[in-house]
ROVEX-681294 format. One record per residue (C-alpha): residue number from 1; residue in one letter; z, x, y. Coordinates in steps of 0.001 Angstrom, whole numbers, plus 500000, padded with zeros to 6 digits. Layout:
N
<zator k="NUM" r="A" z="Z" x="X" y="Y"/>
...
***
This chain:
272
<zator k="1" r="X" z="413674" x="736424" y="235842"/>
<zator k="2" r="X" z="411121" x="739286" y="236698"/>
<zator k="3" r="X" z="410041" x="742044" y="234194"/>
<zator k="4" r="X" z="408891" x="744764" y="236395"/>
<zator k="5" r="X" z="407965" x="748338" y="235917"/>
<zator k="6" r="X" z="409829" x="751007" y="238183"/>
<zator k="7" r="X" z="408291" x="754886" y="238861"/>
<zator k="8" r="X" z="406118" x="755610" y="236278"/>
<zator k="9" r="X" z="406256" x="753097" y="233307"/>
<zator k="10" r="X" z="410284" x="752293" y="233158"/>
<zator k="11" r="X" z="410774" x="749017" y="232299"/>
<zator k="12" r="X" z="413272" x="746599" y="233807"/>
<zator k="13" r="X" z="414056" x="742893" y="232562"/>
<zator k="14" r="X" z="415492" x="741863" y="236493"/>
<zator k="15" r="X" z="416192" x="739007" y="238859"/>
<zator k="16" r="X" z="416414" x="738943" y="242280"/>
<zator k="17" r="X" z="419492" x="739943" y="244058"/>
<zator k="18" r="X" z="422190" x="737323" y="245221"/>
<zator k="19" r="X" z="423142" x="737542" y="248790"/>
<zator k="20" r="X" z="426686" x="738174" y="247537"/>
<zator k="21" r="X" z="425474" x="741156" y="245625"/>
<zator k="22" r="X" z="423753" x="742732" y="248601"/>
<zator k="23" r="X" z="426578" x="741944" y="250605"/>
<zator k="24" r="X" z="429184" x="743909" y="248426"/>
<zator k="25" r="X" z="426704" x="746888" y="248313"/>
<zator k="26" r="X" z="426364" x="747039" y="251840"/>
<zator k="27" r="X" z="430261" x="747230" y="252346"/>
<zator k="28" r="X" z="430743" x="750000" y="249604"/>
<zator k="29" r="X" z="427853" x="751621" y="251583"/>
<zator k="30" r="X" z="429284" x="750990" y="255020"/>
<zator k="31" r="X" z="432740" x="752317" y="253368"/>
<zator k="32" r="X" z="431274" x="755817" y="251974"/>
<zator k="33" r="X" z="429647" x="756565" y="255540"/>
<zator k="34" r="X" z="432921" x="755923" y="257146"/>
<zator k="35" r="X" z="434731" x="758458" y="255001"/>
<zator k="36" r="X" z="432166" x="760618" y="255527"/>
<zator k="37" r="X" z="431953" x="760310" y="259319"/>
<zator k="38" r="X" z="436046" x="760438" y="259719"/>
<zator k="39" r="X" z="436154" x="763771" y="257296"/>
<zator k="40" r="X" z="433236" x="765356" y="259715"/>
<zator k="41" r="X" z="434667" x="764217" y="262911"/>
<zator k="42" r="X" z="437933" x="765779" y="261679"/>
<zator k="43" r="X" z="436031" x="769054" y="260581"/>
<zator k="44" r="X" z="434669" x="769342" y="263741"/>
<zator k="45" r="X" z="437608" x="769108" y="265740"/>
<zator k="46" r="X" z="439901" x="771446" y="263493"/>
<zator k="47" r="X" z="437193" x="774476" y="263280"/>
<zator k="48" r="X" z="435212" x="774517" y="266737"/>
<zator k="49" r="X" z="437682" x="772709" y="269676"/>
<zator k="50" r="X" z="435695" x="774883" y="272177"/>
<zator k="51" r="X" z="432336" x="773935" y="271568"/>
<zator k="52" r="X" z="432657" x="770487" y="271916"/>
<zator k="53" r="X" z="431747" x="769828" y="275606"/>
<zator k="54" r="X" z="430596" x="766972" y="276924"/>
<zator k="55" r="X" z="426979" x="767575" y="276952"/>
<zator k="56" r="X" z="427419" x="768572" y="273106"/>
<zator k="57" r="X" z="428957" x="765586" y="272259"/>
<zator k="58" r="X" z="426458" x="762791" y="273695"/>
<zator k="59" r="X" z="423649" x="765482" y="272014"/>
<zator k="60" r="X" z="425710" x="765228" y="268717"/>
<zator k="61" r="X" z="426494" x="761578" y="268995"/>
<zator k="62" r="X" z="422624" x="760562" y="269806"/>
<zator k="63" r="X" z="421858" x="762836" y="266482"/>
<zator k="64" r="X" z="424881" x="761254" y="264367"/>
<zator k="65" r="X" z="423568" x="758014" y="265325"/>
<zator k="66" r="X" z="419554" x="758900" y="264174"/>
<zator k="67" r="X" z="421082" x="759848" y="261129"/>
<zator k="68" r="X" z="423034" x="757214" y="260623"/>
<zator k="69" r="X" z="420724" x="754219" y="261401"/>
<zator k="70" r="X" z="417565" x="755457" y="260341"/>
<zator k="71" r="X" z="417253" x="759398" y="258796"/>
<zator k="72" r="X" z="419736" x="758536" y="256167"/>
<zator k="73" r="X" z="418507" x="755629" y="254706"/>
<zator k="74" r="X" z="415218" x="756141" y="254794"/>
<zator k="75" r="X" z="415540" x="759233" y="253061"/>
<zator k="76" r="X" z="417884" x="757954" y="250312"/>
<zator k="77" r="X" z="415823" x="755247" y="249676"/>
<zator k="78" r="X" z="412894" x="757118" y="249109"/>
<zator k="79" r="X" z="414796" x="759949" y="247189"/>
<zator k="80" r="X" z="416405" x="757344" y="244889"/>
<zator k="81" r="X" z="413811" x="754993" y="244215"/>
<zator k="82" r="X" z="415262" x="751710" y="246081"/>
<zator k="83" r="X" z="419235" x="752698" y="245062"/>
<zator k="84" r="X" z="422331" x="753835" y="246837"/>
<zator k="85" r="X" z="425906" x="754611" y="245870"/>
<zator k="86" r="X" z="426776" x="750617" y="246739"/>
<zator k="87" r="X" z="423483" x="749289" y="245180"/>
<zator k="88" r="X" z="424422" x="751720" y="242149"/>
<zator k="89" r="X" z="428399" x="750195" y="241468"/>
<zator k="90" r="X" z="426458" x="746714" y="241933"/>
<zator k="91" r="X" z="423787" x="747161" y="239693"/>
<zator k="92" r="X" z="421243" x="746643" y="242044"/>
<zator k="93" r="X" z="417703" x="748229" y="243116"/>
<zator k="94" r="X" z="415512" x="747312" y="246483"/>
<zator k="95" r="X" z="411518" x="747772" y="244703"/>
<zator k="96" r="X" z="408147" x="746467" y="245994"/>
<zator k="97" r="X" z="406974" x="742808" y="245620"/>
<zator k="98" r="X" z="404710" x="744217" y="242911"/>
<zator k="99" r="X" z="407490" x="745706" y="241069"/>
<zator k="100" r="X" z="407239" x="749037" y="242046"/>
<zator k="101" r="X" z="409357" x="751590" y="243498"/>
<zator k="102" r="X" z="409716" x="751952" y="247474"/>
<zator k="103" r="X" z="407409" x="754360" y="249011"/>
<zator k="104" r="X" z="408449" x="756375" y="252170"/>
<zator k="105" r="X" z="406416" x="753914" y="254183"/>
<zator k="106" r="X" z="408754" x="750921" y="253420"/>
<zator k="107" r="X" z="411582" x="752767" y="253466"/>
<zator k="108" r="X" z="411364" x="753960" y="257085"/>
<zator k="109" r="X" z="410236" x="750041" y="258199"/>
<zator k="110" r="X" z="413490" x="749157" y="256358"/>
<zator k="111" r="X" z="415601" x="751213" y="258485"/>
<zator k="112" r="X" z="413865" x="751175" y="262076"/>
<zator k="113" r="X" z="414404" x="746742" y="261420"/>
<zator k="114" r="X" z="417653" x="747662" y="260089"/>
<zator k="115" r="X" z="419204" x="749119" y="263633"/>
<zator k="116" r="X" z="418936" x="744829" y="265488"/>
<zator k="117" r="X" z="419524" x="743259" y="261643"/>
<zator k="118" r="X" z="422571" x="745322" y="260436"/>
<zator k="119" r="X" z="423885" x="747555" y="263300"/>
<zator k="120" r="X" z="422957" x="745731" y="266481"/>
<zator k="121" r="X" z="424388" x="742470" y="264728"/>
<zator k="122" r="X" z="426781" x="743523" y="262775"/>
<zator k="123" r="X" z="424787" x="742298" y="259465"/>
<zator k="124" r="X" z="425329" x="738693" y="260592"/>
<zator k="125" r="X" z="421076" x="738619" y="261631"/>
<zator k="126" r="X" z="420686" x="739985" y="257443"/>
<zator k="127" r="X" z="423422" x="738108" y="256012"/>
<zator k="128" r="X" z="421885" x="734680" y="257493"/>
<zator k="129" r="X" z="418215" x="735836" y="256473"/>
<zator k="130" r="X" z="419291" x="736829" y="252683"/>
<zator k="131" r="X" z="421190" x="733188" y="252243"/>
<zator k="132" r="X" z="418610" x="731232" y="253184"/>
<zator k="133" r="X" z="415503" x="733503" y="251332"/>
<zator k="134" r="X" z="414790" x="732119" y="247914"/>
<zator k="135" r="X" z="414292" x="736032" y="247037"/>
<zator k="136" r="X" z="417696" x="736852" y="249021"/>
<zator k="137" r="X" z="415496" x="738835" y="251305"/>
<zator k="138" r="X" z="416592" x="740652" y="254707"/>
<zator k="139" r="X" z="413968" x="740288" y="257596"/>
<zator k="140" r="X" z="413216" x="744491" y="256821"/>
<zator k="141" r="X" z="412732" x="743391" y="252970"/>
<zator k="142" r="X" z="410251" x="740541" y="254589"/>
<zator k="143" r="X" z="408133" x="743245" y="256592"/>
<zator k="144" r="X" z="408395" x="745998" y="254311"/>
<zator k="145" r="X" z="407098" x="743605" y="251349"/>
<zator k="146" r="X" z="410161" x="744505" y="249471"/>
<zator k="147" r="X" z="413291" x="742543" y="247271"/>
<zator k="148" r="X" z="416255" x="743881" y="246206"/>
<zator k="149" r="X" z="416134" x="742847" y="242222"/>
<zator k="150" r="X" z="419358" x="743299" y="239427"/>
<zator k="151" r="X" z="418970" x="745909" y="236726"/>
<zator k="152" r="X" z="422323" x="745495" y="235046"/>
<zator k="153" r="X" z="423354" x="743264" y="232618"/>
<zator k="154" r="X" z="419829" x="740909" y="232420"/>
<zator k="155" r="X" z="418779" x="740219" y="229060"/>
<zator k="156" r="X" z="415197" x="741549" y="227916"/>
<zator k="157" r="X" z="412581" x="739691" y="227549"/>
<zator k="158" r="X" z="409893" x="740418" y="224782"/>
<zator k="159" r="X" z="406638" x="738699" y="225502"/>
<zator k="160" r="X" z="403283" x="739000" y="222654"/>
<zator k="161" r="X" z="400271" x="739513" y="224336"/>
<zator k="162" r="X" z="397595" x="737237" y="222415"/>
<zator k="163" r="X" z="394210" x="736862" y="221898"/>
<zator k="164" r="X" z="391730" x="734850" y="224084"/>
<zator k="165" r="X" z="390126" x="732947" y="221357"/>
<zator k="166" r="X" z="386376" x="733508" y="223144"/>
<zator k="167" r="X" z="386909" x="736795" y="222893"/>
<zator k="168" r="X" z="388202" x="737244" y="219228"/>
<zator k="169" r="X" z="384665" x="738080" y="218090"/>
<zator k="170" r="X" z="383511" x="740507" y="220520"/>
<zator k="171" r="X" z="386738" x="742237" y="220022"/>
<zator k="172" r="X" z="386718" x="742459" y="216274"/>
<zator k="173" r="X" z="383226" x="744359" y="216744"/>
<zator k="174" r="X" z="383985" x="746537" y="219659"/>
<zator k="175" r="X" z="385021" x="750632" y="219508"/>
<zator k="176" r="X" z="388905" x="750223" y="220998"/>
<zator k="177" r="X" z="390528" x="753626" y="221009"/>
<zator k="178" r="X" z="394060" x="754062" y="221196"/>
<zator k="179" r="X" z="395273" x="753739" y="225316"/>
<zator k="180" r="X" z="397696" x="756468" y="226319"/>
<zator k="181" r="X" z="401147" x="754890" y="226096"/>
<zator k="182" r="X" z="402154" x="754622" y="230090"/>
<zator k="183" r="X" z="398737" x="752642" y="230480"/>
<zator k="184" r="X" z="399487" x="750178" y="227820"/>
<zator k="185" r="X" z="402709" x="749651" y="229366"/>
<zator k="186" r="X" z="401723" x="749290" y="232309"/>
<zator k="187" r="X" z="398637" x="746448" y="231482"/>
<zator k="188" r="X" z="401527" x="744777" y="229200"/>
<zator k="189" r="X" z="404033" x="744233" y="232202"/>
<zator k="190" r="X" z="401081" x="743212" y="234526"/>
<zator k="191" r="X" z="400013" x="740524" y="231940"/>
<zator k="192" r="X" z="403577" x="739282" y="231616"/>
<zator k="193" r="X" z="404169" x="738763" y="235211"/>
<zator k="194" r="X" z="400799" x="738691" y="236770"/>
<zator k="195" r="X" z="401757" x="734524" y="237268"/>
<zator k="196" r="X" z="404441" x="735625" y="239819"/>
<zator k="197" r="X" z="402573" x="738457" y="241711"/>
<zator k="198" r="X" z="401006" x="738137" y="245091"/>
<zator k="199" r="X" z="397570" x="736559" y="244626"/>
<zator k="200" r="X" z="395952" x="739884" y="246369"/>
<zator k="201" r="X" z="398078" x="742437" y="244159"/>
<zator k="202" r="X" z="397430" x="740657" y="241217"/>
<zator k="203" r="X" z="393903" x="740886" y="242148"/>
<zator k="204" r="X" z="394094" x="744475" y="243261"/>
<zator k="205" r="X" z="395860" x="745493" y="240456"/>
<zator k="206" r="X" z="394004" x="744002" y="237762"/>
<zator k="207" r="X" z="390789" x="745211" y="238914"/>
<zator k="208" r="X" z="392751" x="748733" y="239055"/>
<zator k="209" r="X" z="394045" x="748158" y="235022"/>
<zator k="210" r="X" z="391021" x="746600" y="234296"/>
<zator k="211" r="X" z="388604" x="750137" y="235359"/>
<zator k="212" r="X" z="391185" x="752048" y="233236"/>
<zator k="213" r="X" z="391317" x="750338" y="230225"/>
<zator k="214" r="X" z="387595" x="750135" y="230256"/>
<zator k="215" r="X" z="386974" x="753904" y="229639"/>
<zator k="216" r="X" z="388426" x="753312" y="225969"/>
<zator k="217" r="X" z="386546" x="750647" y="225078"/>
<zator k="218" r="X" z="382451" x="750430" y="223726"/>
<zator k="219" r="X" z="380957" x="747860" y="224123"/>
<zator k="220" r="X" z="382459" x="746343" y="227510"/>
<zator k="221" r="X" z="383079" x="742350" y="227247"/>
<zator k="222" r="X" z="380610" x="739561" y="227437"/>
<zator k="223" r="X" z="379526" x="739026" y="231207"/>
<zator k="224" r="X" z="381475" x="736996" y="233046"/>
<zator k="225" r="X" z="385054" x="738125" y="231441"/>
<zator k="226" r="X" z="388018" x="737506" y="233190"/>
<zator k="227" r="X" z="389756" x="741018" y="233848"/>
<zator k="228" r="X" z="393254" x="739735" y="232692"/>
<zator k="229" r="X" z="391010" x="737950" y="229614"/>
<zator k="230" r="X" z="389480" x="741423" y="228817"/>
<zator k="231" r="X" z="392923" x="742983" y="229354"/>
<zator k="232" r="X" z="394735" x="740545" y="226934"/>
<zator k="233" r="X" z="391932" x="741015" y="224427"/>
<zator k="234" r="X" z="391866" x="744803" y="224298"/>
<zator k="235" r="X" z="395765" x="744660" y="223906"/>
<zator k="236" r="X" z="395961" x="742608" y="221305"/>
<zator k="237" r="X" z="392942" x="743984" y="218906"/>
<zator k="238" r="X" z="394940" x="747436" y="219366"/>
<zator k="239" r="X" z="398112" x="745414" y="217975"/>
<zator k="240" r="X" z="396055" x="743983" y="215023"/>
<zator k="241" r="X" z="394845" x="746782" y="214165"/>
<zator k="242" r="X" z="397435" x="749354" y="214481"/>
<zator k="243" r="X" z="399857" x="746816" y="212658"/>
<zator k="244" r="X" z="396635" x="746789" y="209886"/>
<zator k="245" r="X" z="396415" x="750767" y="209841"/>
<zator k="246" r="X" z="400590" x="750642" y="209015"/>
<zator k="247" r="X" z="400320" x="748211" y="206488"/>
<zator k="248" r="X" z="397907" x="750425" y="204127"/>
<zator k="249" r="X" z="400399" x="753236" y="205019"/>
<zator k="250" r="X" z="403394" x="751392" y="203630"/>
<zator k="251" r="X" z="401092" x="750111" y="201034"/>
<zator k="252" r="X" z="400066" x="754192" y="200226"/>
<zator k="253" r="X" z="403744" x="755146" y="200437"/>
<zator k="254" r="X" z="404630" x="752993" y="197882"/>
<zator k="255" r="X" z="401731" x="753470" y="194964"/>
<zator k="256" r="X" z="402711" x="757215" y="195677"/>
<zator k="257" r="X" z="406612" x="756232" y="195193"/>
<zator k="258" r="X" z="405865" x="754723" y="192017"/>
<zator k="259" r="X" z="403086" x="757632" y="190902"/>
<zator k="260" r="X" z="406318" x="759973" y="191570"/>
<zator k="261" r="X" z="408605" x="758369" y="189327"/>
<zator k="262" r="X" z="406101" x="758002" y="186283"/>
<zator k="263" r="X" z="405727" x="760967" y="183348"/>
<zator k="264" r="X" z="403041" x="762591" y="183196"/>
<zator k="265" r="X" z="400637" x="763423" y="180033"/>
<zator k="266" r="X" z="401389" x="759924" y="178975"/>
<zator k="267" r="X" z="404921" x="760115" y="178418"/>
<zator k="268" r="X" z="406287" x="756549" y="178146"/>
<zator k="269" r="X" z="409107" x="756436" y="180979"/>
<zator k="270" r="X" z="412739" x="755873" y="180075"/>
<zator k="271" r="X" z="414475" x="753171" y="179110"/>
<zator k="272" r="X" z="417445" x="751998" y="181080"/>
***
């Protein structure tokens, strides 16, 4: 099971895709456009007979076919974050590798491998790729560096961050301020799954967490500090002492309770 992080901090408890899944979506896909395409073609031929001539219709045909193979699903893809109206009644999602959503880029490789692998084959090219993938991947998920992963019906996954030990002492001592939520998230989910990323993303991305996270915290680690170390560290002093600072709040809100229910001037209170 992956816990990933989708747009900008959302978090999803997933696992890759079956081949069945991607299968169904595809048909409920393939089933919408052809409703679609039959209700046009009929439009077309009920409100402007005349201006279909030949030349029109190889121009329109060439178009429909653009649209159909690569305009459309790029741009849905990108629009939607990885989803369409088949993925959707699945409860499925096409992200990165890394977890995150698809970016215009990927999208468009997607589709343009997507004409030979779906269209030109008939799906059979896809079908045999996703079967045999341990990630259920199509040869455009394989060059686009993307998986299609579940977001229905997984159950969450709640992982504590701890404390390296060697760095218990420098963390105890250092100025931590508070991180803004979305970055705290996002350093939490990278720590979680960092085991399962790509060796260079997880490399990349630390680094990336790692400059962030550094801005809120004076002193900076020993030398030599492992960014994911330094990342686990940071999180978890912030969860120490955040659960500290609510504990003398609850403690607070309760002498003040009692202070409230006592007379004042000495009065001895009531007896039951």
């Amino acid at each position: 099971m992956d816990e990933i992080v989708i747009g900008e901090g959302v978090l999803l408890d997933s696992r890759a895709a079956s081949a069945a899944s991607r299968l169904l979506a595809a048909l409920i896909d393939l089933a919408v456009l052809f409703v679609v395409l039959i209700g046009l073609t009929i439009l077309l031929a009920t409100t402007a007979p005349g201006f279909m001539t030949e030349e029109t219709s190889r121009i329109l045909s060439v178009v429909t076919l653009a649209t159909i193979t690569v305009i459309y699903p790029t741009t849905l893809e990108t629009l939607t974050r990885g989803r369409s109206l088949g993925k959707l009644v699945v409860g499925i999602r096409v992200v990165r590798d890394d977890g995150g959503p698809l970016v215009l880029r990927q999208s468009l490789i997607r589709a343009l491998v997507g004409v030979v692998e779906l269209w030109a084959s008939a799906g059979s090219i896809a079908l045999v790729c996703s079967m045999v993938h341990p990630r259920s991947k199509r040869v455009g998920d394989i060059l686009a560096g993307t998986y299609a992963v579940r977001v229905r019906g997984a159950a969450k996954v709640r992982t504590t961050v701890g404390m390296p030990p060697m760095l218990a002492g420098w963390a105890q001592a250092a100025d931590v301020a508070r991180l803004p939520d979305g970055l705290a998230l996002a350093v939490r989910q990278f720590l979680v799954r960092a085991t399962r990323l790509h060796p260079a993303s997880r490399v990349a991305l630390g680094s990336r967490l790692t400059a962030e996270v550094a801005r809120f915290v004076n002193p900076g680690p020993p030398p030599g500090t492992h960014p994911e170390a330094f990342l686990a560290a940071v999180l978890a002093e912030r969860r120490r002492r955040e659960l500290d600072a609510q504990l003398r709040a609850d403690a607070r809100d309760a002498a003040d309770a009692q202070l409230l229910h006592r007379l004042p001037h000495g009065v001895p209170d009531p007896v039951d």
